[in-house]
N, C-alpha and C positions, 0 to 999 in steps of 0.2 A: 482624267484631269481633275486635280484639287482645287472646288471653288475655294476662293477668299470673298470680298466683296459680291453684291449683289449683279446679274447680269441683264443685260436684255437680247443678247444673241441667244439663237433657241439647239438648245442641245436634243439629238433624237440617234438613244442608242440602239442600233438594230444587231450590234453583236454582243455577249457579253458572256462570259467562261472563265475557267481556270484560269486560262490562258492569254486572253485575248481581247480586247472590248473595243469596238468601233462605233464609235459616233459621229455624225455629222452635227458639226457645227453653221447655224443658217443669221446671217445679221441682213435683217430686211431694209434698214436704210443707213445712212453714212454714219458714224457714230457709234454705232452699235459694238458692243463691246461682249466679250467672253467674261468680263472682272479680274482682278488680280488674282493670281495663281501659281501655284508651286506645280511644276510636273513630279508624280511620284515613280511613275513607269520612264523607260526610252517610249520615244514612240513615233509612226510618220506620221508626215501629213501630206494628203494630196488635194490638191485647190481643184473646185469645180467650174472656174471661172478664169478669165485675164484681167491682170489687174494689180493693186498691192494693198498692203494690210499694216496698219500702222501698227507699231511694237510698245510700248510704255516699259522700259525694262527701270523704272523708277528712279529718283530723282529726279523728277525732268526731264528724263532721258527717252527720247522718240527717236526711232528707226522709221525707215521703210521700206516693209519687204515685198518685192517685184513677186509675180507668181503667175505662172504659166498655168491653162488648164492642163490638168493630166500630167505636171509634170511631179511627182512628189518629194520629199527631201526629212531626211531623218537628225533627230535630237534624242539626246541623254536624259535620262533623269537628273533633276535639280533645275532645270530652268524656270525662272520666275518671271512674270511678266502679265500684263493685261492685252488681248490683241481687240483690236478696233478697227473696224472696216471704214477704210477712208478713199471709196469709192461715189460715186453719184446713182450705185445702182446695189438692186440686191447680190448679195452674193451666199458662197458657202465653201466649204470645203471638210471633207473625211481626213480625223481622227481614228489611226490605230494603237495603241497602245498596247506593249508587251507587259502584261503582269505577272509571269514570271522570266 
């Protein structure tokens, strides 16, 4: 993931390669956000939690994405966006990215 702005969701890469780099992304209370960000890889993600994560895909513009534990779901390179945990509890979910 390409930071932009500044975060307070905590990033902890436990894989990182040629190939491959996995991070968990952790937002300990509601608000908590990743910053604006370009993806430069595809990459999935699988949520460690139930719950949804608000989306900022800018101008204004908030989603809300539902998210199952365990269930994961895959994106392209070029997505831009801030995500924000708009839950009342800690949450997280794994970050993989294909770098090549």
């Amino acid at each position: 993931m390409c930071s932009g702005k500044a975060s307070n969701a905590v990033p902890t890469v436990f894989i990182e390669n040629d190939r491959t780099r996995v991070t968990e992304w952790r937002f300990k209370n509601k608000g908590d956000s990743t910053g604006w960000h370009r993806h430069e890889y595809d990459y999935v993600i699988v949520p460690l939690f139930d719950g949804h994560l608000e989306i900022d895909t800018g101008a204004d513009e908030h989603t809300i994405a539902p998210l199952q534990n365990g269930v994961p779901y895959f994106r392209e390179a070029g997505v831009e966006h801030d995500v924000i945990n708009g839950n009342d509890f800690e949450c997280a979910f794994v970050e993989i990215e294909f770098l090549k």
